[in-house]
PyMOL CGO cylinders between C-alpha atoms (Angstrom):
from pymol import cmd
from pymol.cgo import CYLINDER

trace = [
    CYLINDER, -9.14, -79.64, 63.90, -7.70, -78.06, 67.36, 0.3, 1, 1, 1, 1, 1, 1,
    CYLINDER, -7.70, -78.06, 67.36, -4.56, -80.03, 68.47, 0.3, 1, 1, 1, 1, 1, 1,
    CYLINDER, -4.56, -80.03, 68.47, -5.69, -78.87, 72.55, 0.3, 1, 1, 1, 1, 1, 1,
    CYLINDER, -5.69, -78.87, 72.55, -7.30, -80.56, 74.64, 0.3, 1, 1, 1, 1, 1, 1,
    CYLINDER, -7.30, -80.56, 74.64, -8.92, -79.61, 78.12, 0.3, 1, 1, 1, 1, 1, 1,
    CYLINDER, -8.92, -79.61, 78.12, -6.95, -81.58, 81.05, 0.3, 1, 1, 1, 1, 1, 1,
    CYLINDER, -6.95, -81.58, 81.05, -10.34, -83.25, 82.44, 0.3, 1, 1, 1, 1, 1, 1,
    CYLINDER, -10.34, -83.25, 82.44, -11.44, -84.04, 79.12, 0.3, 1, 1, 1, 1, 1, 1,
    CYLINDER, -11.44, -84.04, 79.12, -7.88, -85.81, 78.69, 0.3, 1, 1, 1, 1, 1, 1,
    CYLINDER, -7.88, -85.81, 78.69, -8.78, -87.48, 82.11, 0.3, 1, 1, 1, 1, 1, 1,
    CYLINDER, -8.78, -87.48, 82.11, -11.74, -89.10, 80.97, 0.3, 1, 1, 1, 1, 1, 1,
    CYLINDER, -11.74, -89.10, 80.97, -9.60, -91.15, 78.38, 0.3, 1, 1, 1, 1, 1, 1,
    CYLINDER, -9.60, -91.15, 78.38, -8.02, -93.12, 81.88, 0.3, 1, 1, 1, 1, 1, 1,
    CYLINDER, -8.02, -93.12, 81.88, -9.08, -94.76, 84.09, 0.3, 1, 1, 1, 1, 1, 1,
    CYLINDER, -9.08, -94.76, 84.09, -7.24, -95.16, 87.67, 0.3, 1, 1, 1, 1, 1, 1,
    CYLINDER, -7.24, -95.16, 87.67, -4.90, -97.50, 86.74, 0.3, 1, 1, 1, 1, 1, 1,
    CYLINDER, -4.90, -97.50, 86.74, -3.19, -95.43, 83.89, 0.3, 1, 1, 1, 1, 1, 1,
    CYLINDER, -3.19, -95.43, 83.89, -1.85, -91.40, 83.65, 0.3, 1, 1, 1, 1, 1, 1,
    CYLINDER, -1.85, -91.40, 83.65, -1.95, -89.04, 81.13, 0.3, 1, 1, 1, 1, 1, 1,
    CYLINDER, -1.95, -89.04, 81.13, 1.86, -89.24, 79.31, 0.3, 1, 1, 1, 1, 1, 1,
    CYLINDER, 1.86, -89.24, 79.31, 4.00, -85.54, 79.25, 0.3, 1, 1, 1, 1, 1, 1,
    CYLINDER, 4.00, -85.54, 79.25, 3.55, -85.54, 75.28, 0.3, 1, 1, 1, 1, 1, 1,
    CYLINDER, 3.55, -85.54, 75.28, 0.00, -85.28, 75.98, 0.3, 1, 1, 1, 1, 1, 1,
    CYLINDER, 0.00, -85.28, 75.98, -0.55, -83.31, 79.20, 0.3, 1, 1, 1, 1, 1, 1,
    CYLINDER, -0.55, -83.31, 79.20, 1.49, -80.37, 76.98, 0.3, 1, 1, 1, 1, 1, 1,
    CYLINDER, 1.49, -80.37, 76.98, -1.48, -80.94, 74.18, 0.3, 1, 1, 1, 1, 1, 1,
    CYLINDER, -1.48, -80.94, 74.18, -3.75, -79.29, 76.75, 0.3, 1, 1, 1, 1, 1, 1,
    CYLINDER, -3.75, -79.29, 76.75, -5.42, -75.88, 77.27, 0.3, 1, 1, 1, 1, 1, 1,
    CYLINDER, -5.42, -75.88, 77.27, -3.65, -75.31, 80.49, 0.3, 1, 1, 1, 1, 1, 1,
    CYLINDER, -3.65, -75.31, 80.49, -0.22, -76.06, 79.28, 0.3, 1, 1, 1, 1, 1, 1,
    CYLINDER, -0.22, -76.06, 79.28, -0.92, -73.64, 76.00, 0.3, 1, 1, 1, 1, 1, 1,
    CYLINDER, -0.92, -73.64, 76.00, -2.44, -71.05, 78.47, 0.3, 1, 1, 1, 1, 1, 1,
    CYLINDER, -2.44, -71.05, 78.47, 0.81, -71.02, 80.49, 0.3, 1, 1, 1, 1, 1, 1,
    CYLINDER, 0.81, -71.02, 80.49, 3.38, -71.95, 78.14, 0.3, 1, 1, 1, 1, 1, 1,
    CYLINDER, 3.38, -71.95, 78.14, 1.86, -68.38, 76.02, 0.3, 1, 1, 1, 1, 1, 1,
    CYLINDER, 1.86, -68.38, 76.02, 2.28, -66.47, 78.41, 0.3, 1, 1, 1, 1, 1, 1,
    CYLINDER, 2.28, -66.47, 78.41, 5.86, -67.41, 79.80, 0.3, 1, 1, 1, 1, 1, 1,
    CYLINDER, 5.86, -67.41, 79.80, 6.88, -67.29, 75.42, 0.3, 1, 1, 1, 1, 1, 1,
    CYLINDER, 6.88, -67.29, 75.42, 5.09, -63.88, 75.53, 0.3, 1, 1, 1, 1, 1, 1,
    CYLINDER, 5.09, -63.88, 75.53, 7.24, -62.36, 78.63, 0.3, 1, 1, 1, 1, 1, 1,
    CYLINDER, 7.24, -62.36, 78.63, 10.35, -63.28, 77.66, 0.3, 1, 1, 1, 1, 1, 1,
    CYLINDER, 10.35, -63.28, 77.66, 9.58, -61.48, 74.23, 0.3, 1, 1, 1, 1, 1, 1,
    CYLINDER, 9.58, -61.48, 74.23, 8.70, -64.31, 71.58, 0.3, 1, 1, 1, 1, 1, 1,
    CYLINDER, 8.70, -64.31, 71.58, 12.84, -65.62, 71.76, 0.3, 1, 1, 1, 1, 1, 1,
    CYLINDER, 12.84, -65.62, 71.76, 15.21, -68.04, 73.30, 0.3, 1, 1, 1, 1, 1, 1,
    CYLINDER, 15.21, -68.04, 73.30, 16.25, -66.53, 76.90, 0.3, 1, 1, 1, 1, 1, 1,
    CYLINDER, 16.25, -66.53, 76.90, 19.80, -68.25, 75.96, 0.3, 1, 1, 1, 1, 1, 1,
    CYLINDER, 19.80, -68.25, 75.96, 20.61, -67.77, 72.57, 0.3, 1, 1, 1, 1, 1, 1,
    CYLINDER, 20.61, -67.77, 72.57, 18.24, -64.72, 71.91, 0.3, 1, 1, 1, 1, 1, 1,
    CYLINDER, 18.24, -64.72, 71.91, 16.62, -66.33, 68.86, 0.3, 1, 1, 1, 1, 1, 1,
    CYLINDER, 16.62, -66.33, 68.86, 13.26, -64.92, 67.65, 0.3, 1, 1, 1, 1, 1, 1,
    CYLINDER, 13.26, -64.92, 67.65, 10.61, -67.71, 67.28, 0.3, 1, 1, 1, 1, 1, 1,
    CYLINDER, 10.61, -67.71, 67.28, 9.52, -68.74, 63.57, 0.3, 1, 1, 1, 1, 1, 1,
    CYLINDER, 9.52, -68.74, 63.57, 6.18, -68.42, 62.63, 0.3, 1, 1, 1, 1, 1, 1,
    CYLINDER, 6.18, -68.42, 62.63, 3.81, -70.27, 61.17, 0.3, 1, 1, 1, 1, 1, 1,
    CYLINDER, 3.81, -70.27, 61.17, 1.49, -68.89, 58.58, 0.3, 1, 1, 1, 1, 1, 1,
    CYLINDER, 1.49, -68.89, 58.58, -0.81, -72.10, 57.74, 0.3, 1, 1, 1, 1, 1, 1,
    CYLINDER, -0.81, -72.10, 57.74, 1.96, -73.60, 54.68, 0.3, 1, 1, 1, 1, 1, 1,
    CYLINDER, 1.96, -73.60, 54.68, 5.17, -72.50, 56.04, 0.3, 1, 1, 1, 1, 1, 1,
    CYLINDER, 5.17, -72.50, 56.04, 7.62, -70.78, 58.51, 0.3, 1, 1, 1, 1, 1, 1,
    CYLINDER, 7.62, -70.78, 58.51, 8.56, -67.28, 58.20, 0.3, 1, 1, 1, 1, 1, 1,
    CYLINDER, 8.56, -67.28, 58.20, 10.65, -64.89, 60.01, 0.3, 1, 1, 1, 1, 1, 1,
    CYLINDER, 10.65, -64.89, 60.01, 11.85, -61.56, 60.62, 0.3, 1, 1, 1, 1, 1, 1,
    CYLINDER, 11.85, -61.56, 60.62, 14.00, -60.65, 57.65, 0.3, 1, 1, 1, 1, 1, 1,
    CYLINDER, 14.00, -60.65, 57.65, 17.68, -59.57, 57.92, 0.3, 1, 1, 1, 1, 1, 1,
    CYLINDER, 17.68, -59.57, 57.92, 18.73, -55.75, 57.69, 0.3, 1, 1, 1, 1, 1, 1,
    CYLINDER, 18.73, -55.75, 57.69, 20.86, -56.84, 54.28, 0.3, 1, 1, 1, 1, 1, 1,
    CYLINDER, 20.86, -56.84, 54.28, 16.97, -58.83, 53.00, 0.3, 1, 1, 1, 1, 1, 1,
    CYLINDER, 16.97, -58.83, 53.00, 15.20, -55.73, 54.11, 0.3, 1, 1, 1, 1, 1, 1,
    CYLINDER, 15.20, -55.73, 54.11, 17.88, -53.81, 51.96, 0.3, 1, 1, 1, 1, 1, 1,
    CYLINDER, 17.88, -53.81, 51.96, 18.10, -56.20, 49.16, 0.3, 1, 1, 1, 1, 1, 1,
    CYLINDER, 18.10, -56.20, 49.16, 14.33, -55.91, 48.81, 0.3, 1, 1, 1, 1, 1, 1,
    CYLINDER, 14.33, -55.91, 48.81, 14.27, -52.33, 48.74, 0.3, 1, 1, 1, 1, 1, 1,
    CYLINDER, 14.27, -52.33, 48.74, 16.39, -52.02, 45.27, 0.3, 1, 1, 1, 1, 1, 1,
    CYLINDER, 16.39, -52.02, 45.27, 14.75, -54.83, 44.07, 0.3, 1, 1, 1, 1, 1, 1,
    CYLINDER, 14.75, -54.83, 44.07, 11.32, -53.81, 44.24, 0.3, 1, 1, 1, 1, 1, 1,
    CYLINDER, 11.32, -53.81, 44.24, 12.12, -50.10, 44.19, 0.3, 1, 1, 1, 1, 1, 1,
    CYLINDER, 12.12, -50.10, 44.19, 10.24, -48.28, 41.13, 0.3, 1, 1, 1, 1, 1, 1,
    CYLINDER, 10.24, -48.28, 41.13, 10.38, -44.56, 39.83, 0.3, 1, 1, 1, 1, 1, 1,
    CYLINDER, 10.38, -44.56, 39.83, 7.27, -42.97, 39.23, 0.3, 1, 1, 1, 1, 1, 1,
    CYLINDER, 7.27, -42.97, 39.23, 6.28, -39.73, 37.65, 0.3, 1, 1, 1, 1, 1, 1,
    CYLINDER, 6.28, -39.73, 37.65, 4.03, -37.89, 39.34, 0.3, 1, 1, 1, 1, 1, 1,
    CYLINDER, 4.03, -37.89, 39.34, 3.36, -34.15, 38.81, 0.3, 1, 1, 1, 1, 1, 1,
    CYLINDER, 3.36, -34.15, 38.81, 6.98, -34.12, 37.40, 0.3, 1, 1, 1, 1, 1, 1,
    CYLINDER, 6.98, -34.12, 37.40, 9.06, -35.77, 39.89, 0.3, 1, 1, 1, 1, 1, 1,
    CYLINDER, 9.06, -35.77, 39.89, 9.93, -38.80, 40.25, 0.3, 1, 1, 1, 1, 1, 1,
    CYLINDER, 9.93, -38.80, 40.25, 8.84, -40.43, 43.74, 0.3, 1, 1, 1, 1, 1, 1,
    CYLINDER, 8.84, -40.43, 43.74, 10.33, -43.60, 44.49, 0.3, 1, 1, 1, 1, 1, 1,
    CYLINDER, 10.33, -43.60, 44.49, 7.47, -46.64, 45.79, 0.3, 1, 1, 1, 1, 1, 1,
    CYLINDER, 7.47, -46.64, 45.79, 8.59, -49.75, 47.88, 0.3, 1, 1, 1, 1, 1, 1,
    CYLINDER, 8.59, -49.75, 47.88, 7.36, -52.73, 49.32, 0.3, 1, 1, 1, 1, 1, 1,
    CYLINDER, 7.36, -52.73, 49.32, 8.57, -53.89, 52.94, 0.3, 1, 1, 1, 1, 1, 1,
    CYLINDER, 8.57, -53.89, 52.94, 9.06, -57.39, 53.35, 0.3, 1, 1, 1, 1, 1, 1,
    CYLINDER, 9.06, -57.39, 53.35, 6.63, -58.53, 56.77, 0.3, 1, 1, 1, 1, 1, 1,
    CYLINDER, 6.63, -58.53, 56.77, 8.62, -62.07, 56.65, 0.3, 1, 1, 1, 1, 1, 1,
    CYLINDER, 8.62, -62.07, 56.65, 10.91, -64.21, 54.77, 0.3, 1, 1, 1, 1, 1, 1,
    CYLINDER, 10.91, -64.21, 54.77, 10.21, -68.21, 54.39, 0.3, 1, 1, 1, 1, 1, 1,
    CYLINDER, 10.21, -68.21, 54.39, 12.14, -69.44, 56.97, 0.3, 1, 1, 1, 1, 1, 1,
    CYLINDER, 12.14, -69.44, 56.97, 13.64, -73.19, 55.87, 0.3, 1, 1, 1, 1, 1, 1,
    CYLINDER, 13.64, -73.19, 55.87, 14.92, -73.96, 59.64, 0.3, 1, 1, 1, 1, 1, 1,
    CYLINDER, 14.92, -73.96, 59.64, 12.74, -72.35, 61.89, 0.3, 1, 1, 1, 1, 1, 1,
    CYLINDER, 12.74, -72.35, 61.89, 13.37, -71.49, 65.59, 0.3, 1, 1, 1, 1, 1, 1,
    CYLINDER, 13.37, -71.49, 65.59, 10.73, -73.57, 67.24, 0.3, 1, 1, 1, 1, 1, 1,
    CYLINDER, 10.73, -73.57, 67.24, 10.74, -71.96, 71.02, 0.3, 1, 1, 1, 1, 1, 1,
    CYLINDER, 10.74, -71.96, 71.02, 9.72, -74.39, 74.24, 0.3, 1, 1, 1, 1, 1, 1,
    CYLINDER, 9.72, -74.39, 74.24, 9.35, -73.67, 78.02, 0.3, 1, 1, 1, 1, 1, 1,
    CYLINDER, 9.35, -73.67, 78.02, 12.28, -75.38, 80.30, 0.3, 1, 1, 1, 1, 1, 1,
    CYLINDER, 12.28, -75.38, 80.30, 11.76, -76.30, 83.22, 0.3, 1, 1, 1, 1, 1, 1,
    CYLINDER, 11.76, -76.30, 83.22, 14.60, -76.31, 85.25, 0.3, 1, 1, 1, 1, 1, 1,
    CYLINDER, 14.60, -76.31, 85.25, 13.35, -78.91, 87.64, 0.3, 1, 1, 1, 1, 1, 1,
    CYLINDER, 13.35, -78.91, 87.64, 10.46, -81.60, 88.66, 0.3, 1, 1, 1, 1, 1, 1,
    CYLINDER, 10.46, -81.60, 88.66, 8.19, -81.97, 91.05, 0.3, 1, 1, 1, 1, 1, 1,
    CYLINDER, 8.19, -81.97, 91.05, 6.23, -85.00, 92.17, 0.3, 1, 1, 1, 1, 1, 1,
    CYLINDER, 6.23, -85.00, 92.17, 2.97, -84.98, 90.45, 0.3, 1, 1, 1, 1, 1, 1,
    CYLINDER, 2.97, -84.98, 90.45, 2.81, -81.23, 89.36, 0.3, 1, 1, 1, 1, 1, 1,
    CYLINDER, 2.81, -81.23, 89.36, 1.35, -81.50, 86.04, 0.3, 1, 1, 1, 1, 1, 1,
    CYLINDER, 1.35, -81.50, 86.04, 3.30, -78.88, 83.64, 0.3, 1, 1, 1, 1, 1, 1,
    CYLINDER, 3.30, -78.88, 83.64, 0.97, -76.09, 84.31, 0.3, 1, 1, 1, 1, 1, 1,
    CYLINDER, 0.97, -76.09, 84.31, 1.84, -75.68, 87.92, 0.3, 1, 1, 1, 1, 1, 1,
    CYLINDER, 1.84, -75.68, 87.92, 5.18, -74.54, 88.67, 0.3, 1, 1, 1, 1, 1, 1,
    CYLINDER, 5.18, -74.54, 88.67, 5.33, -71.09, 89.26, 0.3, 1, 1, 1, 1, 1, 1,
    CYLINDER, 5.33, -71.09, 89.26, 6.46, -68.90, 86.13, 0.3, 1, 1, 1, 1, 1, 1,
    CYLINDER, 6.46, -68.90, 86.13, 9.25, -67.09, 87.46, 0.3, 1, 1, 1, 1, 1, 1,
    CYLINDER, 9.25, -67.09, 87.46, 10.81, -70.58, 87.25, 0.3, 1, 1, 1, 1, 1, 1,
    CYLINDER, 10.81, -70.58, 87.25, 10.42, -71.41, 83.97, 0.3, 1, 1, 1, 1, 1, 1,
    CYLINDER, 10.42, -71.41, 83.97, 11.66, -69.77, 80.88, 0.3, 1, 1, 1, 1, 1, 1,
    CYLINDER, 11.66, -69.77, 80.88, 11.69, -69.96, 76.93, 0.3, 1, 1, 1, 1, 1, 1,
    CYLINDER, 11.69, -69.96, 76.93, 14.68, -71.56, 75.22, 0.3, 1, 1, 1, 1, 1, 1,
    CYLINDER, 14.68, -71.56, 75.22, 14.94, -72.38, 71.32, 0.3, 1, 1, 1, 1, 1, 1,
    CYLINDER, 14.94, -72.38, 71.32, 14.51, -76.43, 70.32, 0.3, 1, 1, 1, 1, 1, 1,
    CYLINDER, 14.51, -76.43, 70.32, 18.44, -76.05, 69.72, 0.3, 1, 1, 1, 1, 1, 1,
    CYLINDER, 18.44, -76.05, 69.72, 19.33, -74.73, 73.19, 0.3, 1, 1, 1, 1, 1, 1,
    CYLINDER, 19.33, -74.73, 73.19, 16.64, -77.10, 75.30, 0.3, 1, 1, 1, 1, 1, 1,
    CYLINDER, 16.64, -77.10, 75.30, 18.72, -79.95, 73.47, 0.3, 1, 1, 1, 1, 1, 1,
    CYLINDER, 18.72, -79.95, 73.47, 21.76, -78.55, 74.82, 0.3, 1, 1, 1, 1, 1, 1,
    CYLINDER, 21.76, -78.55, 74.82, 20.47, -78.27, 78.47, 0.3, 1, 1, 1, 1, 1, 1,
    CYLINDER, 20.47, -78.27, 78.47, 19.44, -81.98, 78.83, 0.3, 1, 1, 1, 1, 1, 1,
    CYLINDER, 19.44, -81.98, 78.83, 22.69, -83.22, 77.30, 0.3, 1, 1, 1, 1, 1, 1,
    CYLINDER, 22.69, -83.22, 77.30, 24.38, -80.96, 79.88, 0.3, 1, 1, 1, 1, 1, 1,
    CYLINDER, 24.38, -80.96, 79.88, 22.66, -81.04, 82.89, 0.3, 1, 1, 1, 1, 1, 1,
    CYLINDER, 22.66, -81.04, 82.89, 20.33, -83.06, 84.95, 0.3, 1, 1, 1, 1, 1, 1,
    CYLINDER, 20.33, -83.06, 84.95, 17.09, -81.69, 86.07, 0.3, 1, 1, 1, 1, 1, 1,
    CYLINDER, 17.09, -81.69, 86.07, 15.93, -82.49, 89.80, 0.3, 1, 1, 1, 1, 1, 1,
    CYLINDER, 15.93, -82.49, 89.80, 13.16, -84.44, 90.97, 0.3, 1, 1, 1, 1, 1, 1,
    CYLINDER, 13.16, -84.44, 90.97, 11.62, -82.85, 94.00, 0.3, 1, 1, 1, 1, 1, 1,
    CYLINDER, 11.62, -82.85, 94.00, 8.96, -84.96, 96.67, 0.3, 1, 1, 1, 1, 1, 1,
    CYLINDER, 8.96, -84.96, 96.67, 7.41, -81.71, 96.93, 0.3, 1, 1, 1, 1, 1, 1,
    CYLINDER, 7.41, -81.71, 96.93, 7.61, -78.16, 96.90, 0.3, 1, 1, 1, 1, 1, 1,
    CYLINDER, 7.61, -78.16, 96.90, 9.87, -78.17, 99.61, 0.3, 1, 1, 1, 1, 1, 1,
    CYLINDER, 9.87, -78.17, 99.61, 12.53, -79.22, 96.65, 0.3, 1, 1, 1, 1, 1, 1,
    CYLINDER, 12.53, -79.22, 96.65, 13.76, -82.36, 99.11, 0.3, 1, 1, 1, 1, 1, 1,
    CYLINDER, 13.76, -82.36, 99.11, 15.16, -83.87, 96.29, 0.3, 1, 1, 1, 1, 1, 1,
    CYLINDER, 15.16, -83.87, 96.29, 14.40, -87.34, 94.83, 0.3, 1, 1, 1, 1, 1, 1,
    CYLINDER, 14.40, -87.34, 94.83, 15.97, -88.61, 92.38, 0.3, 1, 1, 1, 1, 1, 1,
    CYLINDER, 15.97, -88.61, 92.38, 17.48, -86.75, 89.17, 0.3, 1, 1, 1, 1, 1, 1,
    CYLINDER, 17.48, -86.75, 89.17, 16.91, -87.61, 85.72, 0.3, 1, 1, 1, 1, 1, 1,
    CYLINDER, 16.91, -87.61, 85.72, 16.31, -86.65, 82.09, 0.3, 1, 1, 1, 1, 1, 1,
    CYLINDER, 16.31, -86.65, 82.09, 15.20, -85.92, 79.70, 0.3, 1, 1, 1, 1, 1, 1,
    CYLINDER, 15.20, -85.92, 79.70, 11.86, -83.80, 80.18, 0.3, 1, 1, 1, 1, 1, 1,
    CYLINDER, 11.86, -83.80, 80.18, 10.21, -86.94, 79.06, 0.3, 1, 1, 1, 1, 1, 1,
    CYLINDER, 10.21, -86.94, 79.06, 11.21, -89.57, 80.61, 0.3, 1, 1, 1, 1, 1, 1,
    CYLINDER, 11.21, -89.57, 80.61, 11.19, -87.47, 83.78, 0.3, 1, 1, 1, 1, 1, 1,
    CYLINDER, 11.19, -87.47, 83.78, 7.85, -86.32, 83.48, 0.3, 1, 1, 1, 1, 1, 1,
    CYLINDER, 7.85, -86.32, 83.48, 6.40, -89.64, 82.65, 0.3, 1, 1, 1, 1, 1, 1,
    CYLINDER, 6.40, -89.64, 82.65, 8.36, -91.38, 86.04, 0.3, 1, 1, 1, 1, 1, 1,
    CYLINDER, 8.36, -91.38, 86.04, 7.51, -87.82, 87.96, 0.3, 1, 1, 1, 1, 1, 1,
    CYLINDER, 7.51, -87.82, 87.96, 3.34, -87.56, 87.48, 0.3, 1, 1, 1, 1, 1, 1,
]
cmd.load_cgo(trace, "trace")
């Protein structure tokens, strides 16, 4: 089962009266689209903290393994082999280690505007932070509100969600 949806087909779920919420415009094709691409240029980590984004394999996590795992796994799985005399030594390199708290990477964005849906702020302004370091920035800081692109600002609140679902 695909967990996107495309935006109109979203739409068609509500009728005047009643918007889409921010948990599920961010289910859709456009928000993956963008939110890919802005992961994918700032090199698959956090822009603040510089960690590298867990991955999902279809049962678990995994990540990039330490030098001292990569190491580790090297003696361990190191065996001697004869061959025409010598002995050759045959290893296996470790692609990922199970990763039991994974770095789950999201796109910030540093401010609102007034019915933009997520998908259309430029993407020079928005930028990939870990799940740890996004909490950080809305206990910090407020994000702005903007009427328009103009950035005349509103009102300022946060979080994301409860901004987005007062903002669209």
């Amino acid at each position: 089962m695909n967990k996107y949806i495309n935006y109109f087909d979203l739409l068609a779920d509500y009728d005047n009266s009643k918007k889409p919420t921010y948990k599920e415009l961010i289910t859709t094709y456009e928000w993956k689209t963008l939110r890919d691409s802005i992961v994918k240029r700032d090199g698959n980590k956090c822009s603040n903290c510089n960690s590298i984004a867990s991955i999902w394999n279809g049962s678990f996590y995994i990540r990039k393994p330490t030098n001292e795992e990569q190491k580790a796994s090297f003696i361990k799985h190191s065996l001697l082999i004869k061959d025409n005399s010598f002995f050759t030594p045959k290893f296996a390199v470790i692609a990922g280690v199970k990763d039991d708290s994974p770095t789950i990477l999201h796109v910030h964005h540093p401010y609102y505007i007034l019915n933009f849906l997520p998908w259309e702020y430029p993407s020079e302004d928005l930028i990939t932070v870990c799940h740890s370091c996004h909490t950080d920035i809305h206990n910090s800081s407020v994000v702005p509100t903007y009427v328009d692109v103009s950035r005349k600002e509103l009102v300022k609140l946060t979080p994301c969600e409860s901004v987005m679902e007062q903002a669209i």
